[in-house]
N, CA, C and O atoms as a GROMACS GRO file, in nm:
protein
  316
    1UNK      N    1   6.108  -6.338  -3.520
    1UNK     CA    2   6.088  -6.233  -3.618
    1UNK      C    3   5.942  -6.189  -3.621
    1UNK      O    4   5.907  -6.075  -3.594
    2UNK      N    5   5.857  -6.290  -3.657
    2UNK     CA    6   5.699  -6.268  -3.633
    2UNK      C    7   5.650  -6.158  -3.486
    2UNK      O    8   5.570  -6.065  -3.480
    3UNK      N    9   5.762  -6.238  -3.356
    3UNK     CA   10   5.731  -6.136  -3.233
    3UNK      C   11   5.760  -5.966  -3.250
    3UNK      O   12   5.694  -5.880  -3.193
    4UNK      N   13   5.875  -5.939  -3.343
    4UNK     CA   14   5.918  -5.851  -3.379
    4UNK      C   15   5.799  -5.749  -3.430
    4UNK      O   16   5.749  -5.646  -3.385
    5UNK      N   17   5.781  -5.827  -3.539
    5UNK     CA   18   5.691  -5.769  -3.644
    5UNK      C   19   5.547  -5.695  -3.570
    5UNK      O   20   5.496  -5.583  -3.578
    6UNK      N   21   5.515  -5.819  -3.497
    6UNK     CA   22   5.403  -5.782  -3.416
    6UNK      C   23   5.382  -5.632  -3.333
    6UNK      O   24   5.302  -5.539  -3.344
    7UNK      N   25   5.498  -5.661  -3.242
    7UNK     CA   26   5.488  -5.578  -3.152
    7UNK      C   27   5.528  -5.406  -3.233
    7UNK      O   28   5.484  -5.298  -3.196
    8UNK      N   29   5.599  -5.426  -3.318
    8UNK     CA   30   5.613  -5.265  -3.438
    8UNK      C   31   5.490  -5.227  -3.453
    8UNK      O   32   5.452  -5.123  -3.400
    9UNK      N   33   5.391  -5.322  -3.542
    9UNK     CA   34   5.254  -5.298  -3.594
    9UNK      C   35   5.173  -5.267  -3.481
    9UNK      O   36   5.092  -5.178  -3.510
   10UNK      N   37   5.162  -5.312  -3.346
   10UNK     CA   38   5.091  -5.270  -3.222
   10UNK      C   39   5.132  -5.142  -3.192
   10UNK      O   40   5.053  -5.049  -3.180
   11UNK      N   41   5.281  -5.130  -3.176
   11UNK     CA   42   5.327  -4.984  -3.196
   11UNK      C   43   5.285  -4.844  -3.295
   11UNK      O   44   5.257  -4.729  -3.259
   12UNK      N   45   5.291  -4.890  -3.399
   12UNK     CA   46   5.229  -4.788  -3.501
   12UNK      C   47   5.102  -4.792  -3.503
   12UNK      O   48   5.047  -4.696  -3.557
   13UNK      N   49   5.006  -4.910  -3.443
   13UNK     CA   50   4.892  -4.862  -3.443
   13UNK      C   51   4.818  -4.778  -3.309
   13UNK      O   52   4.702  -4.736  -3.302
   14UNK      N   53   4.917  -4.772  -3.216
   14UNK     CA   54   4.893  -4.727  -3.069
   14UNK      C   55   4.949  -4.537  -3.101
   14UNK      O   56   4.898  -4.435  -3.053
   15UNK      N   57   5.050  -4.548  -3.182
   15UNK     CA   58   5.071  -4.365  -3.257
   15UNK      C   59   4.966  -4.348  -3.340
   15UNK      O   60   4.900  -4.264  -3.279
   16UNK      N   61   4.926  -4.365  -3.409
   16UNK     CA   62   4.828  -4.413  -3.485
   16UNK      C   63   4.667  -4.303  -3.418
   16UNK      O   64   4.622  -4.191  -3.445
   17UNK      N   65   4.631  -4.411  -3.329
   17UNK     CA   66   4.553  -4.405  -3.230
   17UNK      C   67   4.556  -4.260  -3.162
   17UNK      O   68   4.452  -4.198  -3.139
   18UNK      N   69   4.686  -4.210  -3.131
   18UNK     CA   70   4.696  -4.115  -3.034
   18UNK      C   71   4.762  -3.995  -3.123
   18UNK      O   72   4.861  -3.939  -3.074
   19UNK      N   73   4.721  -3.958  -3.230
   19UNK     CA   74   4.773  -3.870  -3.328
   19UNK      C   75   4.699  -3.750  -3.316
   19UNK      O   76   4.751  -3.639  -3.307
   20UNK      N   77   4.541  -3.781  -3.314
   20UNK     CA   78   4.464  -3.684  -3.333
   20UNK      C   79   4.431  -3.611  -3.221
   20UNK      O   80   4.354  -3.515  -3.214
   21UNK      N   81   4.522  -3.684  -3.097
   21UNK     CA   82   4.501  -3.627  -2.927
   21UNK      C   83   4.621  -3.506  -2.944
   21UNK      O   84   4.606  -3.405  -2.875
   22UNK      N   85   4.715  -3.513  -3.015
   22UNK     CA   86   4.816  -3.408  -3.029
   22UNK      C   87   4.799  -3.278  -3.077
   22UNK      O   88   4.737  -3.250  -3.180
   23UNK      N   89   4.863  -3.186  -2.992
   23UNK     CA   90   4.860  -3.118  -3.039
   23UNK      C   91   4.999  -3.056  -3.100
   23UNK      O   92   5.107  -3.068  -3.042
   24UNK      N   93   4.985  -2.996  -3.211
   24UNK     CA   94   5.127  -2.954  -3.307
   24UNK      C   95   5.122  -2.815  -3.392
   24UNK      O   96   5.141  -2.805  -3.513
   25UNK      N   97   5.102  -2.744  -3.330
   25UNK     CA   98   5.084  -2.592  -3.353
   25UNK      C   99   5.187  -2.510  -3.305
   25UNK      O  100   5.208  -2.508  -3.183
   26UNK      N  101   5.271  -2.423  -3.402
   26UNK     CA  102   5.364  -2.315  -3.325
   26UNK      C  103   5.258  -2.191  -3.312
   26UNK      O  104   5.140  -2.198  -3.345
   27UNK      N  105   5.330  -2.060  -3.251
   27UNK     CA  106   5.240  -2.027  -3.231
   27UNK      C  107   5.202  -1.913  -3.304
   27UNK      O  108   5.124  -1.819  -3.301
   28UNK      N  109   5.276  -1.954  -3.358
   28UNK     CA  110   5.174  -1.896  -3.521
   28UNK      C  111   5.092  -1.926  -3.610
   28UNK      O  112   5.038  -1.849  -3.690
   29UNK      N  113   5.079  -2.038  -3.602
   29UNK     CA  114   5.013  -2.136  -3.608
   29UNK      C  115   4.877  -2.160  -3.563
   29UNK      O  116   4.782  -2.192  -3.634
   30UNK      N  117   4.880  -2.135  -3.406
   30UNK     CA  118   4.792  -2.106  -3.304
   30UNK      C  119   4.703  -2.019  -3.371
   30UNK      O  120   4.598  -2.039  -3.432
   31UNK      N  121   4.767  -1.922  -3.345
   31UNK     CA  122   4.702  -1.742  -3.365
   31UNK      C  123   4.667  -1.781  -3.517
   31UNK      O  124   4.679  -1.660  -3.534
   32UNK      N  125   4.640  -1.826  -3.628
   32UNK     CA  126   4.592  -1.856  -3.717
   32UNK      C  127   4.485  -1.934  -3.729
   32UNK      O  128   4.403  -1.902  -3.816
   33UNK      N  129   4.465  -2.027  -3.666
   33UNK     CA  130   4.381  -2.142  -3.602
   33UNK      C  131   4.293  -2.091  -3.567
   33UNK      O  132   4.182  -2.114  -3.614
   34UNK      N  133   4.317  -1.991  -3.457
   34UNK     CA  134   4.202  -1.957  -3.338
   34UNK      C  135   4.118  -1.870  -3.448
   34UNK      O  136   3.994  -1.869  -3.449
   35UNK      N  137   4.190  -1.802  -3.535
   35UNK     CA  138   4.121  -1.714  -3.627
   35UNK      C  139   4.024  -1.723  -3.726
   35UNK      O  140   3.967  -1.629  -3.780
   36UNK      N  141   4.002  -1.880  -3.754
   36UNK     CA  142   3.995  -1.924  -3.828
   36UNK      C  143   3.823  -2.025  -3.746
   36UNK      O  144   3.723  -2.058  -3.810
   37UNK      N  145   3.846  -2.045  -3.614
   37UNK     CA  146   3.754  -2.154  -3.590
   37UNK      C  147   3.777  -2.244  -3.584
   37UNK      O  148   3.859  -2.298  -3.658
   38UNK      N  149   3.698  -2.315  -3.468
   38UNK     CA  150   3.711  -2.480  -3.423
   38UNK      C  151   3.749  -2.597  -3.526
   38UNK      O  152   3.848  -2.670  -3.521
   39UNK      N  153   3.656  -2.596  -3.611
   39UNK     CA  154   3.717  -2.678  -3.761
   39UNK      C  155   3.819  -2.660  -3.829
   39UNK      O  156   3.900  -2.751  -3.842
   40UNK      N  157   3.831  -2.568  -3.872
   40UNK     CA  158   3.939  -2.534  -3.961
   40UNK      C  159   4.103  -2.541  -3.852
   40UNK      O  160   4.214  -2.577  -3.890
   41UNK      N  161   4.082  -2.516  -3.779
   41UNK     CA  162   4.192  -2.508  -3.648
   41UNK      C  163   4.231  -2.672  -3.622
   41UNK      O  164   4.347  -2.712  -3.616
   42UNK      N  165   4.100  -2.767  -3.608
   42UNK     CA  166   4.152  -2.927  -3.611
   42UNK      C  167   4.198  -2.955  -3.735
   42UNK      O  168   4.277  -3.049  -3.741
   43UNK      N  169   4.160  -2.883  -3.871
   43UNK     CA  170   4.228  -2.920  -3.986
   43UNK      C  171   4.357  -2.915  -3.949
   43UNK      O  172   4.418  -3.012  -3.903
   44UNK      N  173   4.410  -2.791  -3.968
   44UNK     CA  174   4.530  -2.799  -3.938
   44UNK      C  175   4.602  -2.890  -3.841
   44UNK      O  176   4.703  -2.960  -3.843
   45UNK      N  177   4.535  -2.869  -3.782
   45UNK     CA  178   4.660  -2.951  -3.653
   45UNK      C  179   4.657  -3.058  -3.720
   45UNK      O  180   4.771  -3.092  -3.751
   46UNK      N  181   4.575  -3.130  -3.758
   46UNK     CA  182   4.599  -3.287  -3.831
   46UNK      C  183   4.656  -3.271  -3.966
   46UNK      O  184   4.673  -3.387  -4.004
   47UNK      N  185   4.690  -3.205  -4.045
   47UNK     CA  186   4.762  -3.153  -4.133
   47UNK      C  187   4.918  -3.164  -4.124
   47UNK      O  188   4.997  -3.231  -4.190
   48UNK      N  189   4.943  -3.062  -4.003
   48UNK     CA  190   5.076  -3.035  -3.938
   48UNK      C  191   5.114  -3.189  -3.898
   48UNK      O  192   5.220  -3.231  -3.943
   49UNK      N  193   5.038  -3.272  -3.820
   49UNK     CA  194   5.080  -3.393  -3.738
   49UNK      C  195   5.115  -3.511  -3.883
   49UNK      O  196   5.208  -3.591  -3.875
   50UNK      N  197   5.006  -3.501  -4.029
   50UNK     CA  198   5.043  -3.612  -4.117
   50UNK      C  199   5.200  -3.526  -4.238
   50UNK      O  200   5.293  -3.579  -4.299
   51UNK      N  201   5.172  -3.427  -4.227
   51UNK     CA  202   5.262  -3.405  -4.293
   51UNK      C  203   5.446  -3.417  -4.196
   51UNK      O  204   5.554  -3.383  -4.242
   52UNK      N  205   5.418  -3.477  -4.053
   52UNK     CA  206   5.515  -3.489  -3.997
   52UNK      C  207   5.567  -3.615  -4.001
   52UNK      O  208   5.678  -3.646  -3.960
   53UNK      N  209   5.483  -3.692  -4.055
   53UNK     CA  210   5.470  -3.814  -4.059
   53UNK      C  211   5.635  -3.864  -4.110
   53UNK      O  212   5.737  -3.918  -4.067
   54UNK      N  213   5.587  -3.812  -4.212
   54UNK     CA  214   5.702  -3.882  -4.351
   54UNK      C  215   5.851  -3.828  -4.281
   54UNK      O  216   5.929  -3.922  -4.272
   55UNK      N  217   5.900  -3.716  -4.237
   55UNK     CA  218   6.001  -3.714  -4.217
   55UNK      C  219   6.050  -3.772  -4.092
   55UNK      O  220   6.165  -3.738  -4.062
   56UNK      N  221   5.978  -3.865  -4.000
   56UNK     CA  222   5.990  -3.938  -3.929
   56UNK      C  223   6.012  -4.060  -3.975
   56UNK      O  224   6.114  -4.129  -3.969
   57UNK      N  225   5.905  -4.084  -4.022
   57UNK     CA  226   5.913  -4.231  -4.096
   57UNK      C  227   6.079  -4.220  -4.180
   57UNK      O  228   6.137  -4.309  -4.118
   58UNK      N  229   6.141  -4.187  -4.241
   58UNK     CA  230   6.227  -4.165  -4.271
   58UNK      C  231   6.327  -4.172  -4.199
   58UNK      O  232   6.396  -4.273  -4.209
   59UNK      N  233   6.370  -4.059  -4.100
   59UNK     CA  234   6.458  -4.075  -4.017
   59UNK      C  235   6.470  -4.226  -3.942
   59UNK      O  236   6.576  -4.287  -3.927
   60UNK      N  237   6.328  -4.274  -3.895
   60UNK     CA  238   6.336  -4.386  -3.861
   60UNK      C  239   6.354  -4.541  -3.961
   60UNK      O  240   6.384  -4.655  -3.924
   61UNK      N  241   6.328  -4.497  -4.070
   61UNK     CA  242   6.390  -4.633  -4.148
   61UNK      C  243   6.559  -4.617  -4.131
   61UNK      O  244   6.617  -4.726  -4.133
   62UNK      N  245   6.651  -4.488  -4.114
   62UNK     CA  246   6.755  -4.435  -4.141
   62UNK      C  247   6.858  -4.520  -3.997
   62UNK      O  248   6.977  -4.553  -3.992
   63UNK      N  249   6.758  -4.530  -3.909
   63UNK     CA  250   6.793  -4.515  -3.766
   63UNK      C  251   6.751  -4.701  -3.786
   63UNK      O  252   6.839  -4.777  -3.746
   64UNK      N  253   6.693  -4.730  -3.812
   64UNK     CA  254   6.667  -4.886  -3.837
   64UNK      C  255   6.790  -4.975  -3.893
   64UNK      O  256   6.827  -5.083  -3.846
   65UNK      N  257   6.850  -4.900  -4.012
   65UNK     CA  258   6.917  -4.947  -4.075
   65UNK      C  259   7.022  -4.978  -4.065
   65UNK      O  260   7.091  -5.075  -4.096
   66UNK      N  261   7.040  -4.812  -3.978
   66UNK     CA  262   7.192  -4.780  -3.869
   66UNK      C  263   7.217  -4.944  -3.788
   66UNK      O  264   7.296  -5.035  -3.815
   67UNK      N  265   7.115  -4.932  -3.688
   67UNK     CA  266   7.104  -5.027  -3.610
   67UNK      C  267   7.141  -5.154  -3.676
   67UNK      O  268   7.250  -5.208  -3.658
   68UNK      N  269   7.023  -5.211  -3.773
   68UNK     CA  270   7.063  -5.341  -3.818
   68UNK      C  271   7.229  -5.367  -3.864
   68UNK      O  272   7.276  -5.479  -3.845
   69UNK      N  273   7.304  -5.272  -3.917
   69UNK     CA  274   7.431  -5.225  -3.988
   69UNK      C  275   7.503  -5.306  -3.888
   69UNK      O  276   7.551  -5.418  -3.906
   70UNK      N  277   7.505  -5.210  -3.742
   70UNK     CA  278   7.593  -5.232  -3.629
   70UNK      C  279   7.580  -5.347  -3.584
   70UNK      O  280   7.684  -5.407  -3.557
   71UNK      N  281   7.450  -5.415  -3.560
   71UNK     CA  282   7.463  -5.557  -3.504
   71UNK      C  283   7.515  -5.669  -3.587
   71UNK      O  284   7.544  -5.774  -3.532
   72UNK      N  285   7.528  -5.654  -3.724
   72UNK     CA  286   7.584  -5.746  -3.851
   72UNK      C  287   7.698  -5.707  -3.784
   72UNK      O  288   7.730  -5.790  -3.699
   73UNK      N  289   7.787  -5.594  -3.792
   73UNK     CA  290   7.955  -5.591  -3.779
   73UNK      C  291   7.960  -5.649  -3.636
   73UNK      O  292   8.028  -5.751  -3.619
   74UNK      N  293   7.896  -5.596  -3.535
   74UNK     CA  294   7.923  -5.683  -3.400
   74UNK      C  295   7.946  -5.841  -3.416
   74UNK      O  296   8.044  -5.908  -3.385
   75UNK      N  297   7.814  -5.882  -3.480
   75UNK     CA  298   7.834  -6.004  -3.408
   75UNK      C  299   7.965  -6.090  -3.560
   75UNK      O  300   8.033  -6.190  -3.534
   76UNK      N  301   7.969  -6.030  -3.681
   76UNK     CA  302   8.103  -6.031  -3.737
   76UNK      C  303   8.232  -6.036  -3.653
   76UNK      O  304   8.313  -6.122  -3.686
   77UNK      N  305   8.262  -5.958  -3.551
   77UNK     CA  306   8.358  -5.917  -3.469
   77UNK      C  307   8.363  -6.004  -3.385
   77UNK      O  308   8.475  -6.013  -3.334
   78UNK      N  309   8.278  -6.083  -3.340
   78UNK     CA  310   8.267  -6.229  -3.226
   78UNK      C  311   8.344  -6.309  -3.278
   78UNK      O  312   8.447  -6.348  -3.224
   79UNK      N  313   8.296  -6.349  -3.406
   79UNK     CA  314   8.349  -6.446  -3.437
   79UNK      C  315   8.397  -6.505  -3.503
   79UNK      O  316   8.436  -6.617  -3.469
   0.00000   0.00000   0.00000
């Protein structure tokens, strides 16, 4: 469980890490950005990328849960 744990937290800190290399602009978005200047243009994009956060994080507790769900009835079904 501890190996588990570990390797998640290495995970989220390796997205983490590589958040602010993204880019997440439609392109309207873009064309607003550019209008705006170098600063204000990385605001956003890091804006767009934390406010994406949560509905991930979400889906993925959703998708966690799924998972844990199915392997309880499986291994129920063994035996």
């Amino acid at each position: 469980m501890q190996k588990k744990r570990l390797i998640l937290a290495g995970c989220i800190l390796l997205l983490l890490s590589l958040s602010e290399q993204a880019v997440a602009q439609c392109s309207i978005c873009t064309k607003t950005a550019s209008q705006l200047g170098e600063g204000p243009a990385q605001a956003l994009n890091s804006a767009i990328i934390y406010l994406a956060g949560a509905p991930l994080a979400i889906m993925g507790f959703i998708g966690y849960r799924w998972w844990k769900n199915e392997k309880r009835l499986q291994d129920a079904d063994m035996k």
